[in-house]
C-alpha positions as CSV (number, residue, x, y, z in Angstrom):
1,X,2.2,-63.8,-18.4
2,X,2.3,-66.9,-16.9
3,X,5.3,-68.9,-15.2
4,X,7.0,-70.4,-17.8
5,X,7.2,-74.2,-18.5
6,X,8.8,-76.4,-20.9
7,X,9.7,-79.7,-20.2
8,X,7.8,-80.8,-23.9
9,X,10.0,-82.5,-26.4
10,X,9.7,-82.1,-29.9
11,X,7.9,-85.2,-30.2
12,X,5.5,-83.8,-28.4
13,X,5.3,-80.5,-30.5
14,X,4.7,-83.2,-33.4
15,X,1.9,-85.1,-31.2
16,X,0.4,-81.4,-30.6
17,X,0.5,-80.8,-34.2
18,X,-1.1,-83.2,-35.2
19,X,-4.1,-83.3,-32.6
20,X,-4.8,-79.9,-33.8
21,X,-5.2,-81.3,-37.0
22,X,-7.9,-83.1,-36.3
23,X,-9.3,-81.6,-33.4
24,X,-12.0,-79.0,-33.4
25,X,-10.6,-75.5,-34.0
26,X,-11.6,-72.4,-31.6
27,X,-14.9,-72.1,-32.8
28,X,-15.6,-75.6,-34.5
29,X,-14.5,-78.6,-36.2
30,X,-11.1,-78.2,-38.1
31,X,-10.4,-80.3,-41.1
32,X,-7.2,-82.0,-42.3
33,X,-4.8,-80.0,-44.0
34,X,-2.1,-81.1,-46.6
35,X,0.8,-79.8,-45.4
36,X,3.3,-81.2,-47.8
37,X,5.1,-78.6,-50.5
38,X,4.5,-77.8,-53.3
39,X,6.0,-75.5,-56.1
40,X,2.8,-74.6,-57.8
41,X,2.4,-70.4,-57.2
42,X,-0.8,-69.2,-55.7
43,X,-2.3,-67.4,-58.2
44,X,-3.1,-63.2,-58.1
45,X,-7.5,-64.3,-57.9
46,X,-6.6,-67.1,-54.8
47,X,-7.5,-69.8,-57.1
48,X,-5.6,-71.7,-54.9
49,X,-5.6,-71.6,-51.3
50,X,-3.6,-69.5,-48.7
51,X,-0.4,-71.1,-48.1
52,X,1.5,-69.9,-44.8
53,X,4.5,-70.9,-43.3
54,X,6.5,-70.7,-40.0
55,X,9.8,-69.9,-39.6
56,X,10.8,-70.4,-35.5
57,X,13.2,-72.1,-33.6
58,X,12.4,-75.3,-32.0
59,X,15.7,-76.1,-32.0
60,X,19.3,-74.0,-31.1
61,X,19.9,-71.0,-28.8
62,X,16.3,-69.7,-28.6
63,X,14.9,-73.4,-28.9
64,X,13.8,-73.4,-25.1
65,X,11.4,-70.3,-26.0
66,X,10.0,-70.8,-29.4
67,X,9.1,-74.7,-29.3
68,X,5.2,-73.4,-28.4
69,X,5.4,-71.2,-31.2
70,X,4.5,-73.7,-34.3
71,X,1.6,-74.9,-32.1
72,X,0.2,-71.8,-31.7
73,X,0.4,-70.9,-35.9
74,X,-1.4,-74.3,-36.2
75,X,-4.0,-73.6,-33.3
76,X,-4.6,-69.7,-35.4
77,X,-5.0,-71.6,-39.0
78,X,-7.6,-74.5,-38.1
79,X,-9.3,-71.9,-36.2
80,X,-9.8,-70.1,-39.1
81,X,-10.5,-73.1,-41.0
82,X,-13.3,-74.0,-38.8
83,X,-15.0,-70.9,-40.1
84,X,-14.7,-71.5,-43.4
85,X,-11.3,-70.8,-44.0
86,X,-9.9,-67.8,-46.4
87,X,-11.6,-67.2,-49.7
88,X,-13.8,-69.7,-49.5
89,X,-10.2,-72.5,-49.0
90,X,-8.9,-74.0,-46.4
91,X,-5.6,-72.5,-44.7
92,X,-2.4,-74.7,-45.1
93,X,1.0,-74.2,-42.9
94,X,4.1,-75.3,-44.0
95,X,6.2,-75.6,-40.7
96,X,10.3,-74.6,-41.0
97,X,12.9,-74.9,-38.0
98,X,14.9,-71.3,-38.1
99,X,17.2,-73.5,-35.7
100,X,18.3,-69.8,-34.3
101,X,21.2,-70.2,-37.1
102,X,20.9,-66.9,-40.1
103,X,22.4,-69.6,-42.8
104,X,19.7,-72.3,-41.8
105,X,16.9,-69.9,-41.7
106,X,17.9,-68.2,-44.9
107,X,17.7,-71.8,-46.4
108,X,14.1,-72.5,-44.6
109,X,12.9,-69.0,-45.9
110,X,13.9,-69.6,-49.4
111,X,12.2,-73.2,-49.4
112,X,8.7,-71.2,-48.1
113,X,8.9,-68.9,-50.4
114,X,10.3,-70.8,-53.6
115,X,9.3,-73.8,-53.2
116,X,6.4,-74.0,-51.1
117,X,5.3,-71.1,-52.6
118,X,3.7,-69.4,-49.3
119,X,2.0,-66.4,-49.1
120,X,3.4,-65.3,-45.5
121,X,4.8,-66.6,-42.8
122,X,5.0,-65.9,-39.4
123,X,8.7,-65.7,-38.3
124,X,11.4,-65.2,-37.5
125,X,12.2,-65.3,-34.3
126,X,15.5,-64.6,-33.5
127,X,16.6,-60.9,-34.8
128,X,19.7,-62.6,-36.6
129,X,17.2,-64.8,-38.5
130,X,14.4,-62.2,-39.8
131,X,17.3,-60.4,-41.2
132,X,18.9,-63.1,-43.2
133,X,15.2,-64.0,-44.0
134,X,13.8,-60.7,-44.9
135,X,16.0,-60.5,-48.1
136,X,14.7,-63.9,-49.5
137,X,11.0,-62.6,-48.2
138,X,11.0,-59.7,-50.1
139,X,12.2,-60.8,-53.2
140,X,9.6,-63.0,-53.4
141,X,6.5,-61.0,-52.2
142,X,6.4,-62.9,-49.2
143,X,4.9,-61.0,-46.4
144,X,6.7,-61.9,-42.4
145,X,5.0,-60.9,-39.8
146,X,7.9,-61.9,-36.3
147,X,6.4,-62.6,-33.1
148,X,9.3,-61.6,-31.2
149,X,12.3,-60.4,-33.7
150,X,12.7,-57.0,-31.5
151,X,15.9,-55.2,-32.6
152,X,15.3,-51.8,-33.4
153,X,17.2,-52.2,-37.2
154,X,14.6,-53.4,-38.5
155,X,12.5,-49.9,-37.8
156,X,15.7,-47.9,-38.7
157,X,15.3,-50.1,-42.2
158,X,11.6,-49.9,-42.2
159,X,11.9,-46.4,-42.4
160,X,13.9,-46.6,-45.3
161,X,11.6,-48.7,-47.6
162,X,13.9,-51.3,-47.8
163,X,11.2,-53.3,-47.0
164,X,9.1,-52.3,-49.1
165,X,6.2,-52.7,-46.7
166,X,6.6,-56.6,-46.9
167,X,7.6,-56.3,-42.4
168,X,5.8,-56.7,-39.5
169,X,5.9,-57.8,-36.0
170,X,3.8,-58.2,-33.3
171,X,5.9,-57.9,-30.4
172,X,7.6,-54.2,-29.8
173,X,11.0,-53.3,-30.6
174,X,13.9,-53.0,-28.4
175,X,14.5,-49.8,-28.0
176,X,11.1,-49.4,-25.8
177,X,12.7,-52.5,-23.5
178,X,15.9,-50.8,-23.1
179,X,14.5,-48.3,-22.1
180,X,12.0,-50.1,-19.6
181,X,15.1,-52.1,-18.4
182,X,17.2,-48.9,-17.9
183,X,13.9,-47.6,-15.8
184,X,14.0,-50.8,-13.9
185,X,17.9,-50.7,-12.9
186,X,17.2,-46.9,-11.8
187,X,14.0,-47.8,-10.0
188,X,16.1,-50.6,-8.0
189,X,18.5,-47.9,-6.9
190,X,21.5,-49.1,-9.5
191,X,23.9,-46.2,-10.6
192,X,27.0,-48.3,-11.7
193,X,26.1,-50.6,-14.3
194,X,27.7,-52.7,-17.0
195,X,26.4,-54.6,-20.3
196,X,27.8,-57.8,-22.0
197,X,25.5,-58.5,-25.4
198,X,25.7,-61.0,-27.4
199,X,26.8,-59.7,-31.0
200,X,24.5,-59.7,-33.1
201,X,21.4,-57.7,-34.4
202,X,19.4,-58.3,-30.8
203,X,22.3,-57.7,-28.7
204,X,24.2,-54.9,-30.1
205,X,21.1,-52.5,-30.8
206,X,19.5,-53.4,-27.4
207,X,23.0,-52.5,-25.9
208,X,22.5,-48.6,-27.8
209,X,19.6,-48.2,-26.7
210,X,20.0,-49.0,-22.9
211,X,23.1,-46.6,-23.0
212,X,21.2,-44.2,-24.0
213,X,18.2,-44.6,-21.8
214,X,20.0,-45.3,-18.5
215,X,22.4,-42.6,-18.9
216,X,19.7,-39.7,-19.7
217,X,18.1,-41.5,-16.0
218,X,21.2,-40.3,-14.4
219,X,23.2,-43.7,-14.6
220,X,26.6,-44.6,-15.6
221,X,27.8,-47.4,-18.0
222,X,31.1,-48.0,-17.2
223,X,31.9,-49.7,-20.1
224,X,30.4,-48.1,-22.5
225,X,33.4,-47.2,-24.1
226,X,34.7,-50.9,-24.4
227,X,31.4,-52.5,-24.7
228,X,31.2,-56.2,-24.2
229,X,29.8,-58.4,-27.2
230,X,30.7,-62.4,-27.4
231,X,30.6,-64.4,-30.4
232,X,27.0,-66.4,-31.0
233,X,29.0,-69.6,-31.2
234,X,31.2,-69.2,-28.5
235,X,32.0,-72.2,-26.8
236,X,33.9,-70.4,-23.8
237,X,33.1,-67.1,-22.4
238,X,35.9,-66.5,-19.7
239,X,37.3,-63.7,-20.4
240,X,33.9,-61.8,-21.6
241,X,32.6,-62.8,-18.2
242,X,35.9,-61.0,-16.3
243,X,35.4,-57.9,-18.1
244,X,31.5,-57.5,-18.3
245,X,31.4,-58.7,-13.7
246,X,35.0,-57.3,-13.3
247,X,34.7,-53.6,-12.9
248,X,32.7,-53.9,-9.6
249,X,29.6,-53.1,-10.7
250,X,25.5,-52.7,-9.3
251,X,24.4,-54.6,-11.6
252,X,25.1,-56.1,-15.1
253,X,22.8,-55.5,-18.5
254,X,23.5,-59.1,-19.7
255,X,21.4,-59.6,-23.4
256,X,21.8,-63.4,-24.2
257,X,20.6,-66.1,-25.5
258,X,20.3,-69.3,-23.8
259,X,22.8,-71.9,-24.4
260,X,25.9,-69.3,-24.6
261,X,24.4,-66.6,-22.0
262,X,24.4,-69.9,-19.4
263,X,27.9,-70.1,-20.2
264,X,28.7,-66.6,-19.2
265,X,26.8,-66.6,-16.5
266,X,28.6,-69.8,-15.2
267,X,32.1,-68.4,-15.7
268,X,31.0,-64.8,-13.5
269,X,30.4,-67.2,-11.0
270,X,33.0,-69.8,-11.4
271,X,35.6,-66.4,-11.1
272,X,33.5,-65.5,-8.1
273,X,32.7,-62.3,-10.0
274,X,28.8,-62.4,-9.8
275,X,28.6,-61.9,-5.8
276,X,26.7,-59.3,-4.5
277,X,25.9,-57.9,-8.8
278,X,22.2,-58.4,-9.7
279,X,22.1,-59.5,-13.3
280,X,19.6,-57.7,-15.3
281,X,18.2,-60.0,-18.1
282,X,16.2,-59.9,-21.1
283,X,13.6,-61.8,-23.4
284,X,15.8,-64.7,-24.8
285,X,16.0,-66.0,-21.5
286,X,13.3,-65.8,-20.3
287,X,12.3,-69.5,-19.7
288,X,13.1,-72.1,-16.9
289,X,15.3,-74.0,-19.1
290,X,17.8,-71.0,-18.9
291,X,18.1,-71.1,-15.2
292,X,18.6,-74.7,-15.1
293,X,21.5,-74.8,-17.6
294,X,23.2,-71.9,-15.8
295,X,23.5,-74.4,-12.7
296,X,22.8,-73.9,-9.1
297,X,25.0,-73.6,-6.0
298,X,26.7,-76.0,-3.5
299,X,23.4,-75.4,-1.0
300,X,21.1,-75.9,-4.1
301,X,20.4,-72.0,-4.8
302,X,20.0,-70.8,-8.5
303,X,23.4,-69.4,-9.7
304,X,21.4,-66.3,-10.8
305,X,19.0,-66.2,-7.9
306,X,17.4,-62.6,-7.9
307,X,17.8,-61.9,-11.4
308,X,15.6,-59.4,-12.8
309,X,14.2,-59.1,-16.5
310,X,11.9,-57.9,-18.8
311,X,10.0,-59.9,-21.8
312,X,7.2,-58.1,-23.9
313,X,3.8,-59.1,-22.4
314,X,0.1,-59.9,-23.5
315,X,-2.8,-57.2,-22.2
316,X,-4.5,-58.1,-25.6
317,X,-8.5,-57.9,-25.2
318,X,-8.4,-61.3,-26.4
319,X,-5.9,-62.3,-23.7
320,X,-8.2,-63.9,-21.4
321,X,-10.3,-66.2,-24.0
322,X,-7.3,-66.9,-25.7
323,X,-5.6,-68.5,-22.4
324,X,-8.4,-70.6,-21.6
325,X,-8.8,-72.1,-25.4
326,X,-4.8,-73.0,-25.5
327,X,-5.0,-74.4,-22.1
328,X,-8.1,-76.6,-23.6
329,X,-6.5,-77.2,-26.7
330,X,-3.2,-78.4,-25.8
331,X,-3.9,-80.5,-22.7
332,X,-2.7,-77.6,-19.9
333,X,0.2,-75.9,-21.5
334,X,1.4,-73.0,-19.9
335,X,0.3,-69.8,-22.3
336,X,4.6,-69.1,-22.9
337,X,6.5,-66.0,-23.7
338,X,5.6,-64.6,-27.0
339,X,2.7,-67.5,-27.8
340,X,0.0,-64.5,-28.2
341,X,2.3,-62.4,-30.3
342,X,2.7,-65.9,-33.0
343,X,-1.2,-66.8,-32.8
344,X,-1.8,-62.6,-33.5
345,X,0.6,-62.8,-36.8
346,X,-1.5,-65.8,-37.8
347,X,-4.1,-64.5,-37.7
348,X,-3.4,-61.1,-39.2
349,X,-2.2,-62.8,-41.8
350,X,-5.3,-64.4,-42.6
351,X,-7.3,-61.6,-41.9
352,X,-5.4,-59.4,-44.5
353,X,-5.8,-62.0,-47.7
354,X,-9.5,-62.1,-47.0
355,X,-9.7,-58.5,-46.7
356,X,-7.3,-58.4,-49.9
357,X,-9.8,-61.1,-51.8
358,X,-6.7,-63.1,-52.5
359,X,-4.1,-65.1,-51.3
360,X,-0.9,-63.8,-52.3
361,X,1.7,-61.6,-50.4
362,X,1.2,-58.4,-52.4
363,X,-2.6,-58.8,-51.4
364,X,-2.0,-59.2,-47.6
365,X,0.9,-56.6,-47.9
366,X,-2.2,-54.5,-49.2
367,X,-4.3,-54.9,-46.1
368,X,-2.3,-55.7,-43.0
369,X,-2.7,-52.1,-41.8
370,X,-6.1,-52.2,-41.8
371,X,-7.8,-54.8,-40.6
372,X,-4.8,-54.5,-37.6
373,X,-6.0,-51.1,-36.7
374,X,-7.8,-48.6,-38.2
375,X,-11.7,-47.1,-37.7
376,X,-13.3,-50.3,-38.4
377,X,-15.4,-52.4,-36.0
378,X,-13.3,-53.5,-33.0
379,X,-13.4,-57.4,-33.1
380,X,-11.7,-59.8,-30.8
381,X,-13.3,-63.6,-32.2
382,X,-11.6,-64.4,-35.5
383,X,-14.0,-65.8,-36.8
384,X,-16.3,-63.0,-36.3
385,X,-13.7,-60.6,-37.8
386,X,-13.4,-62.6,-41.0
387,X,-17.3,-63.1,-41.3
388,X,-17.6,-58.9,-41.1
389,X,-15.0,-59.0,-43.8
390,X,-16.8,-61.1,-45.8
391,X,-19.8,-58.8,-45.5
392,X,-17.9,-55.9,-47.0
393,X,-16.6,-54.3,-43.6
394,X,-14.0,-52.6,-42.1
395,X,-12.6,-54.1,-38.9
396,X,-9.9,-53.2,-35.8
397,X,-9.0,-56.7,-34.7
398,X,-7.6,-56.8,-31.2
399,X,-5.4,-59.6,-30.9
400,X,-4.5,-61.8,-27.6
401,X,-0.8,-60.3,-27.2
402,X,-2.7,-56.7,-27.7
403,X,-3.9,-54.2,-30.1
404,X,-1.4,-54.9,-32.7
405,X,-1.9,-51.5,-33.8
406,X,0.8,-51.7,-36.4
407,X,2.5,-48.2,-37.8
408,X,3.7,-47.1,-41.3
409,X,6.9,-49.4,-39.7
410,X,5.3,-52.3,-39.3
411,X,6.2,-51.8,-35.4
412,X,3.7,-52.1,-32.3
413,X,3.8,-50.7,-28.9
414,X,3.4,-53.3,-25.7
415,X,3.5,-54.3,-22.3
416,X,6.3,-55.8,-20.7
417,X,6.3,-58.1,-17.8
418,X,9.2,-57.1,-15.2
419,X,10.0,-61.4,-14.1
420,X,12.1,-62.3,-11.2
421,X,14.0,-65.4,-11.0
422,X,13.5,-67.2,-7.5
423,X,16.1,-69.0,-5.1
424,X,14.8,-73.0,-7.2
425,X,15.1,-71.5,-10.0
426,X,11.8,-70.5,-11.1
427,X,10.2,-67.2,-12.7
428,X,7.7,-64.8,-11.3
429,X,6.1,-62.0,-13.4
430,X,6.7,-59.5,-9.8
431,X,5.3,-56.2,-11.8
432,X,4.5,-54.8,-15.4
433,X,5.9,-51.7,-17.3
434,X,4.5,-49.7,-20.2
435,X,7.6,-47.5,-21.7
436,X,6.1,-44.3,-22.5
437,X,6.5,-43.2,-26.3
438,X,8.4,-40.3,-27.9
């Protein structure tokens, strides 16, 4: 993965959006889509063409992180529509902020599927989100396919049909990062280590799961007993930094998410608790915008200077053609955390309802598993993988983030990129880890 880089604004998302539109697409010339709702229903045949939608933060906690993601839906669909499109129609994406809030994204969800009438949609993002969002999804048929919602409730759910196969995500769940993280605090020679999480769906599960996996390595938690979770809206984080840096610890588990983890962070150090503790982070902050809102020192140094993390990688097949394309296409954007995993769910989700011969979300539902995996033809071009489907054939596609081999859970297993944070500030990928299943 690259180092990370977002000084865009969301004007520039729109500008993006828009030169995509009229752009060529990956393989060819893209037409203009008509992106405006509407509340006429697709139809079981396809009569009308595939609606999609988005459902990521460009705005809020996790804005920082998922402001690429909508460009790289877009990028997927006129890519696809370059090639003719999906049962013989043009692609349209109806774009919805999450704004990393459950109560906004419920509201965008049930607009997409309602309103708009979409087929799937790629989102959420946020852990929090896909679960207020997965109700409303799959009481309409809607099929969600998250590029980076990674807490492992939604497998424990999965498992229990209550999603009635209507899930998927193309980044891996938590509880292999945990346990990659734990392996990385071992590795580093850390026995003593603590966790603060922020409370929700991500942080709570990610903070089982690294229990578990850093005390069968031989580690302690010493607080797992009074585990440290602040609120998502938190304002002031004082006391949750005193307790989580306070019990002299090697190192501190710190799940967050940008805007409030910066404030934690800040207060460990303010308390001159953080001196001499690595802080071990995770995927919702892994962006340059974190480290610059959690401040630097009096010399100039990054507050969190030698910060470790983890964030699920790309080693898709499709990786390397993929980066050159989006550096192309977007005028030298860096290829961001979690970019592959959103232009793989677009694309799967296209992939399916041609495969299904129609554009609803019981149709895609239908084929999701097999043209993700499977004993068909390994294909890493989209368009060549929806041109084989057209002919009548089975195909494997290997996406960009990986192989998005997706189980009966809708869950895949990934890389992860082991990032570092430097003295100014910036990230370095230093080493990648592949958590071994069970």
């Amino acid at each position: 993965m690259k180092q990370p880089s977002f000084k865009f604004t969301l004007t520039l998302i729109t500008i993006s959006l828009n030169l995509f539109t009229s752009a060529c697409g990956l393989f060819g010339t893209t037409t203009d889509n008509n992106n405006s709702p509407s509340t006429t229903p697709n139809t079981s045949q396809g009569s009308e063409g595939l609606k999609l939608g988005t459902l990521v933060p460009t705005t809020g906690d996790l804005s920082s992180i998922g402001q690429n993601m909508p460009i790289a839906a877009k990028l997927a669909v006129d890519t696809i529509n370059a090639c003719g499109g999906v049962n013989g129609q043009n692609v349209t994406l109806i774009t919805e902020d999450s704004q990393t809030d459950p109560v906004a994204g419920s509201a965008a969800m049930t607009k997409l599927a309602e309103v708009d009438r979409v087929a799937g949609v790629v989102g959420a993002f946020a852990s929090s989100v896909s679960t207020a969002a997965l109700d409303v999804a799959v009481r309409n048929q809607v099929m969600l396919i998250s590029p980076g919602s990674t807490s492992p409730v939604f497998t424990e759910r999965a498992k229990k049909g209550e999603f009635d196969g209507f899930w998927a995500r193309t980044a891996p769940p938590d509880n292999y990062q945990a346990q990659a993280l734990a392996a990385l605090a071992k590795k580093r020679g850390f026995n003593n280590v603590s966790t603060v999480v922020i409370n929700n769906d991500y942080g709570v599960a990610f903070e089982q799961q690294f229990d578990r996996a850093f005390t069968k390595l031989g580690g302690k938690v010493i607080n797992q007993n009074r585990p440290v979770r602040y609120d998502p809206k938190a304002t002031t984080l004082d006391s949750e930094a005193a307790a989580a840096f306070g019990g002299k610890p090697d190192a501190v588990a710190a799940v967050l998410y940008a805007e409030t983890g910066s404030l934690l962070l800040q207060a460990a150090f303010k308390q001159g608790l953080s001196e001499g503790v690595t802080v071990l982070l995770t995927d919702g902050v892994y962006s340059e915008d974190f480290t610059k809102q959690v401040g630097k020192t009096a010399d100039g140094t990054s507050i969190i200077a030698g910060a470790l993390g983890t964030v699920p990688g790309a080693d898709g097949q499709a990786l390397a053609e993929f980066n050159s394309v989006w550096k192309k296409k977007t005028g030298g954007l860096d290829v961001t955390a979690f970019v592959p995993h959103t232009w793989d769910a677009a694309i799967l989700l296209m992939l399916a309802a041609e495969a299904a011969g129609n554009n609803t979300g019981e149709g895609i539902k239908s084929k999701i598993s097999e043209v993700a995996g499977g004993t068909g033809t390994e294909v890493t071009d989209p368009c060549q993988a929806i041109e084989l489907i057209r002919q009548g054939k089975d195909i494997n596609y290997q996406g960009a983030s990986g192989n998005v081999d997706l189980d009966a859970n809708g869950d895949v297993v990934g890389v992860y990129d082991v990032w570092k944070v430097n003295p100014d500030g910036t990230l370095v990928v230093i080493d990648k880890v592949t958590p071994a299943t069970e």
